[in-house]
C-alpha positions in Angstrom: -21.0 2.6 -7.2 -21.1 2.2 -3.5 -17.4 1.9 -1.6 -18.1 -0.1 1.3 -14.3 -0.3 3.5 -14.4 -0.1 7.7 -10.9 2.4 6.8 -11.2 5.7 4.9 -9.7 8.7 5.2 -9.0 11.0 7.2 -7.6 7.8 9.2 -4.2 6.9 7.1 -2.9 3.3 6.3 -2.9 1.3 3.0 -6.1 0.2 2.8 -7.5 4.2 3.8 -5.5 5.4 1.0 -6.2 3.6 -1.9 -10.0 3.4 -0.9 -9.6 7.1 -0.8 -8.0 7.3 -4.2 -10.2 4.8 -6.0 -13.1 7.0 -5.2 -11.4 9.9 -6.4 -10.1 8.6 -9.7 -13.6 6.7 -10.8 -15.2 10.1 -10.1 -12.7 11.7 -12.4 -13.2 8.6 -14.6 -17.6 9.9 -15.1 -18.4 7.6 -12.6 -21.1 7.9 -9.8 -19.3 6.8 -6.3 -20.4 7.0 -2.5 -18.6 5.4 0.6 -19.7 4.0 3.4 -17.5 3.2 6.5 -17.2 3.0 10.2 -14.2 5.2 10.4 -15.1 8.8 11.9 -14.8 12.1 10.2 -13.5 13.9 13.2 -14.0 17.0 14.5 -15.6 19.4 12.0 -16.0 17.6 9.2 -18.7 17.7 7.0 -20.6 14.6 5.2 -18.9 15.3 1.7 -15.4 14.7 2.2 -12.9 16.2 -0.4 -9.3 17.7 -0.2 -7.3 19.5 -2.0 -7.6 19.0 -6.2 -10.1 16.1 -5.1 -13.9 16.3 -6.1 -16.7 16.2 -3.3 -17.4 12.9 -2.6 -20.8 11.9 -0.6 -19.1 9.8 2.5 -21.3 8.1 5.1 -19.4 7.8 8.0 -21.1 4.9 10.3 -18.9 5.4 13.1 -20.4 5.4 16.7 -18.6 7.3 19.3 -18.7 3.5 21.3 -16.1 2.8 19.5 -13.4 5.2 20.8 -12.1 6.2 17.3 -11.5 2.6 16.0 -13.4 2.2 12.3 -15.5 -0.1 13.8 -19.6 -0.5 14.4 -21.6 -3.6 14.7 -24.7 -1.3 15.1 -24.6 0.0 11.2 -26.4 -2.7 9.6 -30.2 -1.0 9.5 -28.6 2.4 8.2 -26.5 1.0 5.3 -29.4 -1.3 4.6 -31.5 1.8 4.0 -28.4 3.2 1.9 -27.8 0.7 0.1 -31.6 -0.7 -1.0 -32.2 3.4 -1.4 -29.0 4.4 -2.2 -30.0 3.0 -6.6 -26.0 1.9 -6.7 -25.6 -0.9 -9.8 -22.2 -2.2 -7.8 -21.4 -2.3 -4.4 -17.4 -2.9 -3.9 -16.5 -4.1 -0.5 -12.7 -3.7 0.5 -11.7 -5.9 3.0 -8.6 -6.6 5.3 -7.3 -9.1 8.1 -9.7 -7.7 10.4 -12.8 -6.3 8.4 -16.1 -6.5 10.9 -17.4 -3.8 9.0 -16.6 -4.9 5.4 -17.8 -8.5 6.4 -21.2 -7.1 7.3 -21.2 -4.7 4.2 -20.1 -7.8 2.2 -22.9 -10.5 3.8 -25.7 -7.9 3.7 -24.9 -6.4 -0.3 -25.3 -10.1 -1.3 -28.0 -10.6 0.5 -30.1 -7.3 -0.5 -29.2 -8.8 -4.1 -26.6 -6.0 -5.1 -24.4 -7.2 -7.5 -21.0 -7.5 -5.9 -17.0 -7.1 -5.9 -15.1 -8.2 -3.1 -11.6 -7.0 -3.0 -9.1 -8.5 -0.3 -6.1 -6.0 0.7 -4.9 -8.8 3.0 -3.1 -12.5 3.3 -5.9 -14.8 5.0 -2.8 -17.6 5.4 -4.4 -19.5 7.8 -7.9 -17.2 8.1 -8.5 -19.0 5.1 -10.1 -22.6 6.0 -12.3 -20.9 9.1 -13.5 -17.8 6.8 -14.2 -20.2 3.7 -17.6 -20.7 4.7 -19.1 -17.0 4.5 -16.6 -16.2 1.1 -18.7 -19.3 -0.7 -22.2 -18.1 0.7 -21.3 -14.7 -1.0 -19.9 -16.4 -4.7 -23.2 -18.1 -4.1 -24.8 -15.3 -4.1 -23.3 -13.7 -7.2 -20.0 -12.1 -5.7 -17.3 -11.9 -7.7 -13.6 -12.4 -6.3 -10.5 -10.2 -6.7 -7.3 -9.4 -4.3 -4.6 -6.6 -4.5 -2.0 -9.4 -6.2 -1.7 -13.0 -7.0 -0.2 -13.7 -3.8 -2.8 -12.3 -1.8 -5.4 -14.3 -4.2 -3.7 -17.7 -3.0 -5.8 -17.4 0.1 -9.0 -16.2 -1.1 -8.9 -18.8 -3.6 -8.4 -21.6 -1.1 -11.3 -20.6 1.0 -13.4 -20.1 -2.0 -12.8 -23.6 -2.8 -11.1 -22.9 -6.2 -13.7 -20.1 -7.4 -12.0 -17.3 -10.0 -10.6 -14.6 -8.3 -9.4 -11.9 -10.2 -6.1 -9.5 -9.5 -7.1 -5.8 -8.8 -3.7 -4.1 -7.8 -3.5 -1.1 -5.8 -2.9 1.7 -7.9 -0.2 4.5 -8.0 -0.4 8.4 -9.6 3.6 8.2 -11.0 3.2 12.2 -11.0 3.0 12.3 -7.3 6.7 10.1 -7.0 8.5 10.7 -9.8 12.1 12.6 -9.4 12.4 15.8 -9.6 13.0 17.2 -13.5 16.5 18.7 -13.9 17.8 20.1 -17.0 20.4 18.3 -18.6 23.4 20.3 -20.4 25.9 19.1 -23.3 29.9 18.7 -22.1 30.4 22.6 -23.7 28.6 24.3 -21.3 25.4 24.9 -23.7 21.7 26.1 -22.5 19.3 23.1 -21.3 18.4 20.7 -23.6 15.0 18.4 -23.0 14.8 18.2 -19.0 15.3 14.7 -17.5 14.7 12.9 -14.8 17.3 13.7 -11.9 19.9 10.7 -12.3 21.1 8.7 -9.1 24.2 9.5 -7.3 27.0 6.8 -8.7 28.6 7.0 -4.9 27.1 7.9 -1.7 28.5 7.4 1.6 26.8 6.4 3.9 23.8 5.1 1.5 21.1 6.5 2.0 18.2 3.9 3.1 14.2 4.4 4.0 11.6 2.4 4.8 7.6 3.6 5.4 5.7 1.5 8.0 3.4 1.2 10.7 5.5 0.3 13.8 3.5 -2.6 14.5 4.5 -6.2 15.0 2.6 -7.1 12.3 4.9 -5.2 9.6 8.3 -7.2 11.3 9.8 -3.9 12.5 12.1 -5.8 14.8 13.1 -8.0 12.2 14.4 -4.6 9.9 16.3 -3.8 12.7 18.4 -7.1 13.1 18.7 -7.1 9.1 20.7 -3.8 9.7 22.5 -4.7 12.5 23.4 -8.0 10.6 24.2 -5.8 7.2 26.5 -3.2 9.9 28.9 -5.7 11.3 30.2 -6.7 7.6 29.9 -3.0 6.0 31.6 -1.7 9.5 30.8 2.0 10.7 29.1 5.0 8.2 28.4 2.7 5.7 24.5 3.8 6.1 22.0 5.2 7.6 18.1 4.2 7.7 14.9 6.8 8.2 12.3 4.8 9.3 8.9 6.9 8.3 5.7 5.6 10.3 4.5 5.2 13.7 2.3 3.0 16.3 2.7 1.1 19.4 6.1 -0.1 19.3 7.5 2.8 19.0 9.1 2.6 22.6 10.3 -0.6 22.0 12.0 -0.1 18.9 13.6 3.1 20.7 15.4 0.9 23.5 16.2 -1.8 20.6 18.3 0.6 18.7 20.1 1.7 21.7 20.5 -2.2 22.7 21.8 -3.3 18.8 24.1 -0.1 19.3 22.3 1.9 15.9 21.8 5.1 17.3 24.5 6.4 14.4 22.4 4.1 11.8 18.5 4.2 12.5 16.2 7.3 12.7 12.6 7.3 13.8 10.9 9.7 11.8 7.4 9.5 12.7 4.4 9.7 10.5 4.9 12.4 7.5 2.6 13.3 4.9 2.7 11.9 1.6 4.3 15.1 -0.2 7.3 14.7 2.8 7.7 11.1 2.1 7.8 12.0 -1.9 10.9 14.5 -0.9 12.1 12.0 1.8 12.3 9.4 -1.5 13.9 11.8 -3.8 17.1 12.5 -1.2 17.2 8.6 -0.3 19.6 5.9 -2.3 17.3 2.4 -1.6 13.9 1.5 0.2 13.8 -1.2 2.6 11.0 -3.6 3.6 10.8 -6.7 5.9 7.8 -7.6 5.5 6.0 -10.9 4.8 2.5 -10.8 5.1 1.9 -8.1 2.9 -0.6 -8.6 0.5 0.3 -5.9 -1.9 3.5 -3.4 -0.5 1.9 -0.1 -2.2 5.4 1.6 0.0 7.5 -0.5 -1.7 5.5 0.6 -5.4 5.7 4.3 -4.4 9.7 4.0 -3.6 10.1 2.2 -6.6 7.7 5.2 -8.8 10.4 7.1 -7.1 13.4 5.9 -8.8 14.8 3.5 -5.5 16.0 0.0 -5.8 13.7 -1.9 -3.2 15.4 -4.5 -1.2 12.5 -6.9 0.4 11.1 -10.5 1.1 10.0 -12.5 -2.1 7.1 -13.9 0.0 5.6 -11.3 -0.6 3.3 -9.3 -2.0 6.3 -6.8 -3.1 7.4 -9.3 -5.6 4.9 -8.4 -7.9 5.7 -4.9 -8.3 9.4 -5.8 -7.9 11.6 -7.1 -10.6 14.7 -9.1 -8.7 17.7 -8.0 -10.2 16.1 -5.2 -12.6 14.0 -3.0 -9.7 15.3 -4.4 -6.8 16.7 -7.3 -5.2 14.5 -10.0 -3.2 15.5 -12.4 -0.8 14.3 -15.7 0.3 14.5 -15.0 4.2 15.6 -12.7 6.9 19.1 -13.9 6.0 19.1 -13.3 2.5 17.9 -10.2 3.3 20.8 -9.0 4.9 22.8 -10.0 2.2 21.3 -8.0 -0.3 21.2 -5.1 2.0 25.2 -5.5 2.0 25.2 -6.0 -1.6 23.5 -3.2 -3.1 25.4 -0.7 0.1 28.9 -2.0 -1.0 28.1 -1.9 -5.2 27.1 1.6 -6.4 27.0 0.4 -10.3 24.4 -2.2 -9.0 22.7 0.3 -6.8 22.9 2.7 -9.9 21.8 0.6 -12.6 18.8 -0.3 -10.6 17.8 3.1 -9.8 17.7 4.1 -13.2 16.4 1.6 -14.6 13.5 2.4 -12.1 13.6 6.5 -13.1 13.1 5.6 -16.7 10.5 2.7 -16.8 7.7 3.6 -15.0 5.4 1.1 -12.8 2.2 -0.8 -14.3 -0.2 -0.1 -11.6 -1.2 3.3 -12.8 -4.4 4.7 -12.1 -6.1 4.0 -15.6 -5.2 1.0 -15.8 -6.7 0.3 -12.0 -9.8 2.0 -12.7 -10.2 0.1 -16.0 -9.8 -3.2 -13.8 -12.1 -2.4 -11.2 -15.0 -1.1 -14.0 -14.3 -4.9 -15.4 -15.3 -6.7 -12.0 -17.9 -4.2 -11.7 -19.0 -5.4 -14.9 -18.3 -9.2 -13.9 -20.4 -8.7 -11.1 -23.0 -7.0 -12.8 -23.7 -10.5 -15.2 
């Protein structure tokens, strides 16, 4: 199988990681992967990228220094020709996002060369779709088969493949790596440990405890998180809360002097980029997950807060409704509005907030791994006939 994605790790973001992953877990799965991608290994790394507990994976990293470190190169079509017509792959998966000049080469030149091929879309085209029809039915034409991260995110492929199949292929999740901590549990007498269970959520907290992963970009609607909190803050009054955001990018100054302006400087804390076992402890200390968004095609931060044992509070148009249950895992909300009011609600109830967070502890997500990797070998297959 060839991995064709413009993002890959070490670069981090949504589509990097769970390129990264899928790699990893088909390997693991007897599989035969290699990548290729435009994003740059840095400084001392080697061609076979692996980390820790991860198998060697062969990566070729079409980068050009041009570029300045974006995942980008218009130059790597003869090279990953050679690859790919050399490279005796059976599949080629391309992974593609709202802006994909990579992928789309990757994806226009594996149809062309006659690989068969998956297409996976980790974004909303809203209205990319009608102008970017054109090259998605050349490819189906070709033999490409369709999938996206969720059913909302297929909406838009499916419009600008004029009403062709597309297939859902979730992002996928290791539960193990986001679970809560294992306590031991003790009868009312005092006797040893019984089985160990999962750490239970606090019934009252004060303030609650809220966190949110993101890229501080305008895309992801950071301003819009803020004035939901400053919205939920004037009817919860003072201490009620607190929010870590986890993330950065270029607003970052901006959102700085917006706190200060909103008067959150008690309620909202920039925490900067972290790694994935800090946002795992991050999760396990935190009461509910937050997330503005609206253009997200899948919300894998909201599906790793929710492995986690948080209630999610977030838009329903959204790819986050599909890993959140309103009312069960979380609560979703219509608009901005609604948002706030659902912040306020589950702040002010602790049996709500409680109920929720169990349930979430004891039921664990369906986008695991196996089930992912026994999804993607299915369009694999589908693009195969």
């Amino acid at each position: 199988m060839a991995l064709l994605s413009d993002c890959y790790p070490p670069r981090t973001g949504g589509i990097e990681s769970q390129v990264g992953d899928l790699a990893v877990q088909l390997v693991q799965a007897g599989h035969e992967v290699e990548v290729l991608t435009a994003t740059s290994a840095g400084r001392g790394a080697s061609l076979r990228s692996k980390g820790a507990s991860r198998p060697s994976i062969l990566v070729h990293r079409l980068d050009t220094p041009l570029a300045l470190g974006l995942p980008v190169n218009p130059l790597a079509v003869p090279e990953a020709r050679r690859l790919l017509a050399e490279g005796g792959f059976d599949v080629a998966h391309v992974h593609l996002g709202v802006v994909s000049p990579f992928a789309w080469d990757m994806a226009e030149l594996a149809t062309h060369l006659g690989l068969p091929t998956a297409l996976t879309w980790h974004c909303v085209l809203d209205r990319a779709a009608r102008p970017l029809g054109p090259a998605v039915r050349r490819w189906v034409e070709r033999g490409a088969v369709l999938s996206a991260v969720s059913g909302f995110a297929a909406e838009g492929v499916r419009q600008a493949a004029k009403g062709e199949p597309v297939a859902v292929l979730p992002n996928g999740i290791d539960p193990s790596l986001w679970e809560p901590p294992l306590v031991a549990v003790r009868d009312g007498a005092g006797a040893p440990p019984q089985d160990p269970g999962r750490a239970p959520a606090r019934l009252e907290t004060t303030p609650v405890r809220l966190v949110t992963a993101t890229r501080l970009a305008p895309r992801k609607r950071v301003g819009a998180l803020l004035s939901v909190v400053a919205a939920a803050r004037r009817r919860l009054g003072p201490g009620a809360m607190v929010l870590d955001v986890y993330g950065e990018g270029p607003l970052r100054p901006w959102l700085e002097a917006r706190v200060a302006a909103l008067g959150l400087h008690d309620v909202v804390r920039l925490r900067g980029r972290v790694s994935r076992p800090e946002l795992a402890a991050a999760w396990s200390r935190a009461d509910a997950y937050l997330s503005p968004t609206r253009l997200e095609a899948f919300g894998i931060a909201a599906l790793e807060a929710r492995t986690a044992g948080l209630p999610v509070i977030a838009r329903a148009d959204s790819g986050v409704r599909e890993v959140v249950t309103d009312g069960v895992s979380g609560l979703l909300a219509p608009d901005d509005s609604g948002l706030a009011d659902a912040l306020v609600r589950l702040v002010a109830d602790d049996t709500l907030r409680t109920r929720i967070a169990a349930h979430n502890r004891r039921v664990p997500p369906a986008q695991t791994w196996d089930r992912v990797v026994a999804l993607a070998v299915d369009e694999y297959r589908r693009a195969g006939a």
